[in-house]
C-alpha positions in Angstrom: -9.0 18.0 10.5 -9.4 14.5 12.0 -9.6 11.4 9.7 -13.0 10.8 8.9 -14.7 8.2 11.4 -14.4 4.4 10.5 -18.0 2.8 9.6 -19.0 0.2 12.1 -17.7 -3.1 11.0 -21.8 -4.7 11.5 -22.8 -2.0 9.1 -20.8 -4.0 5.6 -21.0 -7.2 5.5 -18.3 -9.5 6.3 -18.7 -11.4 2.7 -18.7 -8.0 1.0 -15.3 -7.4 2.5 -13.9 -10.2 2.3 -14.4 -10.3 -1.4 -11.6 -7.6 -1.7 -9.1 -9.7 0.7 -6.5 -10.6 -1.8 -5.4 -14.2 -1.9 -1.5 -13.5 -0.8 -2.4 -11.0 2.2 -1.3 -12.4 5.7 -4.2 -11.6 8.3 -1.8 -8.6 9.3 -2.0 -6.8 6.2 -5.4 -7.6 5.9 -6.2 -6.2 9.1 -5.0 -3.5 8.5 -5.8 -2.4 4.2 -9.7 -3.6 5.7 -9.7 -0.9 8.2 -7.8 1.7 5.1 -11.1 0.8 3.3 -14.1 1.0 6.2 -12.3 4.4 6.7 -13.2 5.4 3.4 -15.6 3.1 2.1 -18.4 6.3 1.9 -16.1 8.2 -0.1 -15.8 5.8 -3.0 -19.2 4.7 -4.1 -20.3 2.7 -7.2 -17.6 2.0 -9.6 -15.1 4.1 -7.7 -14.2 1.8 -5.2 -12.1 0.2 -7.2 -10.2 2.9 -7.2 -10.1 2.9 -3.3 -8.9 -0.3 -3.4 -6.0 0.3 -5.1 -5.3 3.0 -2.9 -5.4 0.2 -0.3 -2.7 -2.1 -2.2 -0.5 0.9 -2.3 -0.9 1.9 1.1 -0.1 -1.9 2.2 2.2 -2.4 -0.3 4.3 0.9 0.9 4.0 -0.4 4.6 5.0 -4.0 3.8 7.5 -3.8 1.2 8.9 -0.1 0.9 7.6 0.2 -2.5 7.8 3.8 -3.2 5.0 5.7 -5.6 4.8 9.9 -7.3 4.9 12.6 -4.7 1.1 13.3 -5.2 0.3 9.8 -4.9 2.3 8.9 -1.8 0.6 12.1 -0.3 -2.5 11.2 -0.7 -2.5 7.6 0.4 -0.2 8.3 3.7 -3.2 11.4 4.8 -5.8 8.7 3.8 -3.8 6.4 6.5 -3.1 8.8 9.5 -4.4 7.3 12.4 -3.9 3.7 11.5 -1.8 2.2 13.7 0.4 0.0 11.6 2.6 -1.5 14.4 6.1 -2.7 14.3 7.4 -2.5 10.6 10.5 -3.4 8.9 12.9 -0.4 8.1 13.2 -0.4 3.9 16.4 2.8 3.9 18.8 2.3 1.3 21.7 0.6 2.2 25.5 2.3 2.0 28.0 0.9 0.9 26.4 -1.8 -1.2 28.8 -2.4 -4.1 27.1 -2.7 -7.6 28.3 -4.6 -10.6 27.6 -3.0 -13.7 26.5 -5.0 -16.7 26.6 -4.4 -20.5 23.1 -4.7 -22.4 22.9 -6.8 -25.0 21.2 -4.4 -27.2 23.4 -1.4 -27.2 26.0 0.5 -24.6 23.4 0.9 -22.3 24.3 -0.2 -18.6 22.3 -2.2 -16.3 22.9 -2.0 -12.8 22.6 -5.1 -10.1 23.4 -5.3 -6.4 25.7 -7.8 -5.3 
């Protein structure tokens, strides 16, 4: 099944959109969590486009900074995003190798662990 059809950009208003930009977004990541919600701006109406939107920041924030969310979650979000070309990205993979030091808590013998 093909992702659904993105709404014209003329049919929402550039001030309505806008109001969702988030103050810290380069024009990239803009660019691209705007067109993750005209994709599926009709799904969410009302109240639940809030909950799109947060859809969005995940998305973005899993393309931009390798954050990593549930199975279920991560699912959803990357289906909701097929289609989108996102362009060169950085690589986020685990490093080998990396030595960690390992600290003691200073409630109890619990360890905390912090890369080099």
């Amino acid at each position: 099944m093909p992702p659904p059809a993105e709404p014209q950009a003329e049919a929402v208003p550039e001030p309505v959109l806008e109001q969702w930009r988030q103050y810290n977004e380069t024009e990239r990541q803009w660019a691209l969590r705007r067109r993750f919600i005209l994709r599926h701006l009709a799904a969410y109406p009302g109240a639940a486009i809030d909950q799109l939107l947060a859809l969005s920041v995940l998305w973005t924030n899993h393309v931009f900074m390798g954050c990593r969310y549930s199975v279920q979650v991560m699912e959803k979000v990357l289906k909701m995003a097929e289609g989108i070309d996102i362009g060169e990205t950085r690589s986020y993979k685990l490093v080998p190798n990396r030595k960690l030091k390992r600290y003691r808590s200073p409630s109890d013998s619990e360890y905390i662990c912090l890369c080099q």
